[in-house]
FINU-263593 format. One record per residue (C-alpha): x, y, z; residue number from 1. Coordinates in Angstrom, 2 decimals. Each point is the difference from the previous one (the first is absolute). Example, Ala and Ser with C-alpha at 12.3 -4.5 7.8 and 13.67 -1.06 7.14 Angstrom:
% FINU-263593
u:12.30 | v:-4.50 | w:7.80 | k:1
u:1.37 | v:3.44 | w:-0.66 | k:2
% end
This chain:
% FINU-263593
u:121.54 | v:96.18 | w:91.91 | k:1
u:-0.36 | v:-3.55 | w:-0.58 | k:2
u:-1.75 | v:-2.15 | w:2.55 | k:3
u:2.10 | v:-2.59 | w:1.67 | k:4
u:-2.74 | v:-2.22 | w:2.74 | k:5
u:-2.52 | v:-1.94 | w:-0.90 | k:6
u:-2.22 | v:1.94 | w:2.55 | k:7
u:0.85 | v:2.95 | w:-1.88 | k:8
u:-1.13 | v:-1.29 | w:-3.22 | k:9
u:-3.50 | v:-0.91 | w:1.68 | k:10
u:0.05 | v:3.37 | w:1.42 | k:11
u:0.79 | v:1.48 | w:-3.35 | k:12
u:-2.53 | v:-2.11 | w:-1.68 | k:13
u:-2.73 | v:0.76 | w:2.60 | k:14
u:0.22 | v:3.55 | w:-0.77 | k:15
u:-0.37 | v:-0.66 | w:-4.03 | k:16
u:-3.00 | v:-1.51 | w:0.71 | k:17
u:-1.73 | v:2.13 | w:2.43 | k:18
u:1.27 | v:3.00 | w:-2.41 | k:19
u:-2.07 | v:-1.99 | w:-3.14 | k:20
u:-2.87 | v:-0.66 | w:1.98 | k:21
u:-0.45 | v:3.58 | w:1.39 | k:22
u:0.49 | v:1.44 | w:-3.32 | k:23
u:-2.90 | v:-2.51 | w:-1.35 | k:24
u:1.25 | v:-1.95 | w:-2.98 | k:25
u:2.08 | v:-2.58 | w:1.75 | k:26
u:3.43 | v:-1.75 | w:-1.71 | k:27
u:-3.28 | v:-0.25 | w:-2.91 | k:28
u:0.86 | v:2.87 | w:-1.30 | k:29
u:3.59 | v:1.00 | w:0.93 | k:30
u:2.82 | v:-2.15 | w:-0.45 | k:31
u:1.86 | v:-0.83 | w:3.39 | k:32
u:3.34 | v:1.82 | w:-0.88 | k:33
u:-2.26 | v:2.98 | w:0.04 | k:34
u:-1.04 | v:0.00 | w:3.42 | k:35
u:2.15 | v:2.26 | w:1.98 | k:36
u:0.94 | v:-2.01 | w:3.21 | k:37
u:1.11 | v:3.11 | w:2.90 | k:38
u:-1.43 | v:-0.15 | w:2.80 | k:39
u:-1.41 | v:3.64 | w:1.08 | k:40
u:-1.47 | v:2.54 | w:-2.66 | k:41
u:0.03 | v:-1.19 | w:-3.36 | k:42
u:-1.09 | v:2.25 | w:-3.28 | k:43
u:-1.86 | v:-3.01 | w:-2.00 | k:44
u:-1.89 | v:0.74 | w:-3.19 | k:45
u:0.14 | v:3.60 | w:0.92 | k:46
u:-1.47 | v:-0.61 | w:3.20 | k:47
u:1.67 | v:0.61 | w:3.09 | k:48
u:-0.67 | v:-3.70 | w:2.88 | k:49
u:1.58 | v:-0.54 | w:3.15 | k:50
u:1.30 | v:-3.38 | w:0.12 | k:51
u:1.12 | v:-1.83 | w:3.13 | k:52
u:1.25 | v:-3.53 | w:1.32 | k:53
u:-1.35 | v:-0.77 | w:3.57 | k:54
u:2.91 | v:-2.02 | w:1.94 | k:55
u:-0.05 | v:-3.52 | w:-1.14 | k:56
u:1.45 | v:-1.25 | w:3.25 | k:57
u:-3.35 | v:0.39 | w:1.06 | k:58
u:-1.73 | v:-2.28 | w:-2.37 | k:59
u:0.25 | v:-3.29 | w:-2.04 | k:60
u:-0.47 | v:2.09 | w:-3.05 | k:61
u:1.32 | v:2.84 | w:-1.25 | k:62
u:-2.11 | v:3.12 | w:-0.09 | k:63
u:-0.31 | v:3.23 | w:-2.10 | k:64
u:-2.86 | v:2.64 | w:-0.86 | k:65
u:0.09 | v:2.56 | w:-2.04 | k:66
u:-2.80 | v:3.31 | w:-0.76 | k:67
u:-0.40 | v:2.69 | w:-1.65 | k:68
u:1.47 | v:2.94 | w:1.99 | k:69
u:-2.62 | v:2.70 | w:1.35 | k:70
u:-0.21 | v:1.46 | w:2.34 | k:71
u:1.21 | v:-1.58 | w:3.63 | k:72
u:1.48 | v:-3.12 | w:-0.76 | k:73
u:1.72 | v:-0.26 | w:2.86 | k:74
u:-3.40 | v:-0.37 | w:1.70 | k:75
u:-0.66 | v:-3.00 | w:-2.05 | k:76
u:2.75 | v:-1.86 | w:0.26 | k:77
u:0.27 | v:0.35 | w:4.02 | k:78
u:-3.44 | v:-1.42 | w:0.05 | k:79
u:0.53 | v:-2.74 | w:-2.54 | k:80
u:3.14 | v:-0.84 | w:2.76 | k:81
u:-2.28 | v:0.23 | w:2.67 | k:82
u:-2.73 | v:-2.65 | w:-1.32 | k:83
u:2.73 | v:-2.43 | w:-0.58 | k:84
u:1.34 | v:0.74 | w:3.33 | k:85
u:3.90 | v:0.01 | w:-0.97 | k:86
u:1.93 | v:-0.11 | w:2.96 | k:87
u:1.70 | v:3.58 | w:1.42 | k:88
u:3.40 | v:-0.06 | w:-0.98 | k:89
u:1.41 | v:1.79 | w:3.02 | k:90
% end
């Protein structure tokens, strides 16, 4: 699907990048077209991450992380959104 918003470029582009730097060698190493850019899990150099994009609407940035998946992830990533302190959405 192509990507139509500028905030969903950033978001895409976000996600790239945290997907490089988890992996360890960076755009350095792979070129950009490479990159996968989904948000959830992603098979990446026969690895398998979990990438995700935390609501921009709740920062002057926009925000992605990605890891290595094992184990509970889930865990992680609630307490990641708990140190930030992202707003409930309900």
């Amino acid at each position: 699907s192509r990507l139509r918003k500028g905030s969903e470029i950033l978001d895409a582009w976000t996600r790239k990048e945290a997907l490089a730097k988890a992996e360890g060698s960076g755009f350095a190493l792979t070129p950009i077209k490479e990159i996968p850019s989904e948000e959830g899990e992603v098979l990446y150099l026969s690895k398998t991450y979990v990438v995700k994009t935390l609501p921009s609407r709740f920062f002057k940035a926009h925000v992605s992380l990605a890891y290595e998946k094992i184990g509970a992830e889930e865990l992680l990533v609630n307490r990641i959104e708990e140190r930030i302190e992202i707003p409930s959405l309900s």
